[in-house]
Backbone as CSV, one residue per row, in Angstrom:
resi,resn,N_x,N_y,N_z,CA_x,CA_y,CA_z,C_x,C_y,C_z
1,UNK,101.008,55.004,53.318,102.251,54.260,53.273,103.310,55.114,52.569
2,UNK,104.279,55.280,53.101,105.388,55.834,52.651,106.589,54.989,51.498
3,UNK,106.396,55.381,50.348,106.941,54.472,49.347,107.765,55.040,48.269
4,UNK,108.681,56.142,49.825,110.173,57.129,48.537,110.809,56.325,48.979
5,UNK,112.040,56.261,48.496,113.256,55.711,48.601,114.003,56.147,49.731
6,UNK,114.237,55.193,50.241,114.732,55.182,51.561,116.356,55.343,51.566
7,UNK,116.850,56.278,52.710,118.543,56.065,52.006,119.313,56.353,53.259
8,UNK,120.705,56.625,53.663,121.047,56.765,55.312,120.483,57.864,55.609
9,UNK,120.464,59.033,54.599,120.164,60.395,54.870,118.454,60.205,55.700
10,UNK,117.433,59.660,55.024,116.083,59.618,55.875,116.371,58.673,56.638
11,UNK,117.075,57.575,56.863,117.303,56.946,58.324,117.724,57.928,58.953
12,UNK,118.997,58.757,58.852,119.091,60.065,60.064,118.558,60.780,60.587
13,UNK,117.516,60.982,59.419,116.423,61.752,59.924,115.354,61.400,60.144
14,UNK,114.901,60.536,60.160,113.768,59.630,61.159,114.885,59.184,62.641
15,UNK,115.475,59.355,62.535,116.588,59.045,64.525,116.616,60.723,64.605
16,UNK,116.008,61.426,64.300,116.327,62.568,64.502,117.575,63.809,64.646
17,UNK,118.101,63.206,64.063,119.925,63.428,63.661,119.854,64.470,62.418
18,UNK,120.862,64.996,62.174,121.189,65.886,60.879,121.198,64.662,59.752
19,UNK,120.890,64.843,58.661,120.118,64.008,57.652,121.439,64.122,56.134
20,UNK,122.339,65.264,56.419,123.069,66.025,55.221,124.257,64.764,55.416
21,UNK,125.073,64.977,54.240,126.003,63.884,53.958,127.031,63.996,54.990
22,UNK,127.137,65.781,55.205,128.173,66.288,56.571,128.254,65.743,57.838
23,UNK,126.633,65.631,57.786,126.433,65.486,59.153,126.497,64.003,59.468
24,UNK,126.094,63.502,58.496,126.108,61.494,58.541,127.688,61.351,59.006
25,UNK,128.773,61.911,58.248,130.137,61.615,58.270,130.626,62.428,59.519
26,UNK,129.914,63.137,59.983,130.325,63.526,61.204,129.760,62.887,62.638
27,UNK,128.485,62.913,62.336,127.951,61.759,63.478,129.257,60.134,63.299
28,UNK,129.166,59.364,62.476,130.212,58.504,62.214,131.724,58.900,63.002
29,UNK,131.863,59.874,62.568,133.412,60.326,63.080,133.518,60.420,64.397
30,UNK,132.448,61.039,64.956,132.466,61.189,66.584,132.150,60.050,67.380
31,UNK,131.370,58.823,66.667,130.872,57.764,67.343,131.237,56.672,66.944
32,UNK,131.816,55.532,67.831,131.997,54.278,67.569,131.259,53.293,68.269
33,UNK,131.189,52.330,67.712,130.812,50.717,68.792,132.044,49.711,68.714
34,UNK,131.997,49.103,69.641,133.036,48.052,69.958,132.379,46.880,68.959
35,UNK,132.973,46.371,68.729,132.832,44.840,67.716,131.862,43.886,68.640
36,UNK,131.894,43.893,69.610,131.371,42.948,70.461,129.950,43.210,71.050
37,UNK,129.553,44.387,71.155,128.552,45.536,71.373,127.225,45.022,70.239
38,UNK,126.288,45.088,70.475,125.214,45.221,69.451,125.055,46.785,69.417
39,UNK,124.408,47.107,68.341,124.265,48.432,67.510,123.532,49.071,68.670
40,UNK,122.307,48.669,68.905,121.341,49.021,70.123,121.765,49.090,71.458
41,UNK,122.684,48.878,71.662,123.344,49.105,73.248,123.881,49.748,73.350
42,UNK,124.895,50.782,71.998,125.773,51.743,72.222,124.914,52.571,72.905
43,UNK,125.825,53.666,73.949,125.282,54.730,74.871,124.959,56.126,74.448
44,UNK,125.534,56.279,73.439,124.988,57.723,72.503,123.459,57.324,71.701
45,UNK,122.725,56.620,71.864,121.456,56.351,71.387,120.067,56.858,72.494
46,UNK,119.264,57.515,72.301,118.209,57.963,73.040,117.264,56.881,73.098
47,UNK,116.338,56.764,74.538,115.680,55.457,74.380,114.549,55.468,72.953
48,UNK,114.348,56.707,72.296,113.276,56.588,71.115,114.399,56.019,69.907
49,UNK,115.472,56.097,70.050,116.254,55.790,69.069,116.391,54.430,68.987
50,UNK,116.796,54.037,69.972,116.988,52.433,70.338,116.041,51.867,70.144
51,UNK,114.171,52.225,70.224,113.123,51.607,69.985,113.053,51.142,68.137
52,UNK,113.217,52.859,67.731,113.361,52.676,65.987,114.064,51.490,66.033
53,UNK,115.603,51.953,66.053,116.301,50.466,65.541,115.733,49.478,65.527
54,UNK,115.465,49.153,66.704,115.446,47.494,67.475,114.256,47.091,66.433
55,UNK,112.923,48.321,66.447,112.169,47.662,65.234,112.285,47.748,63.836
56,UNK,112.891,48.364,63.718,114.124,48.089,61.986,114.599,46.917,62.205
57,UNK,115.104,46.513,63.231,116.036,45.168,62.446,115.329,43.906,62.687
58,UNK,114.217,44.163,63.440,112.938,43.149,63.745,111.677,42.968,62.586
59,UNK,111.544,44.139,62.292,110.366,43.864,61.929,110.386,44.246,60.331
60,UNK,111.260,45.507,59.853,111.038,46.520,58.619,112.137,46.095,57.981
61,UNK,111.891,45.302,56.549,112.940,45.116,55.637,113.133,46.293,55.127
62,UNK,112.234,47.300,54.908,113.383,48.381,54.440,114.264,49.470,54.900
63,UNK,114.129,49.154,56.280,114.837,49.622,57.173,116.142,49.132,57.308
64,UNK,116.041,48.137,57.559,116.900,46.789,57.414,118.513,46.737,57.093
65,UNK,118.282,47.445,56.400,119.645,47.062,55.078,120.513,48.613,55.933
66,UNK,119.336,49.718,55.709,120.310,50.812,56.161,120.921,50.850,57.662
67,UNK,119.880,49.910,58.031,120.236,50.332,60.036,121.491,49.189,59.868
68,UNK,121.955,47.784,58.870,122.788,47.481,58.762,123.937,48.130,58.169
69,UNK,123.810,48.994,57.935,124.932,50.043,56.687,125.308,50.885,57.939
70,UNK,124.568,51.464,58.727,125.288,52.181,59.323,125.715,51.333,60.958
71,UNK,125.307,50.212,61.157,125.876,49.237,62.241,127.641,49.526,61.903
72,UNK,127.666,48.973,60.381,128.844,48.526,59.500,129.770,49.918,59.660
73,UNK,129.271,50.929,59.256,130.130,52.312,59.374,130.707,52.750,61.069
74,UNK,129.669,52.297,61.780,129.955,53.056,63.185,131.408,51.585,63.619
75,UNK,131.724,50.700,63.240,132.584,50.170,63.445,133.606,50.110,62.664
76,UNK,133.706,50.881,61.482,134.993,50.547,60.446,135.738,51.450,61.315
């Protein structure tokens, strides 16, 4: 069981994304969702990506909070 502290940086990098603070604020910068959109339907997501999520926000409270943190960012 994996029991470090979880933070956006290892959510990025479990979606297989650059994990660095640069790269979080740059993935963000290049990508948006519409308000109306669920997180999981945007089209820049790979189908292994969309699986993570969908079971982050289903199943893993400690997933949870971050896959909501960055729902919240990809729309500000």
């Amino acid at each position: 069981m994996d029991l470090s502290a979880r933070t956006l940086n290892t959510l990025f990098a479990q979606l297989g994304l650059g994990a660095s603070d640069e790269d979080i604020d740059r993935f963000i910068g290049q990508h948006r969702i519409e308000h109306d959109r669920e997180l999981t339907a945007a089209e820049f997501w790979t189908v292994a990506q969309v699986a993570f999520l969908r079971e982050a926000l289903l199943d893993d409270a400690d997933w949870v909070v971050l896959v909501d943190q960055l729902d919240t960012r990809l729309r500000s």
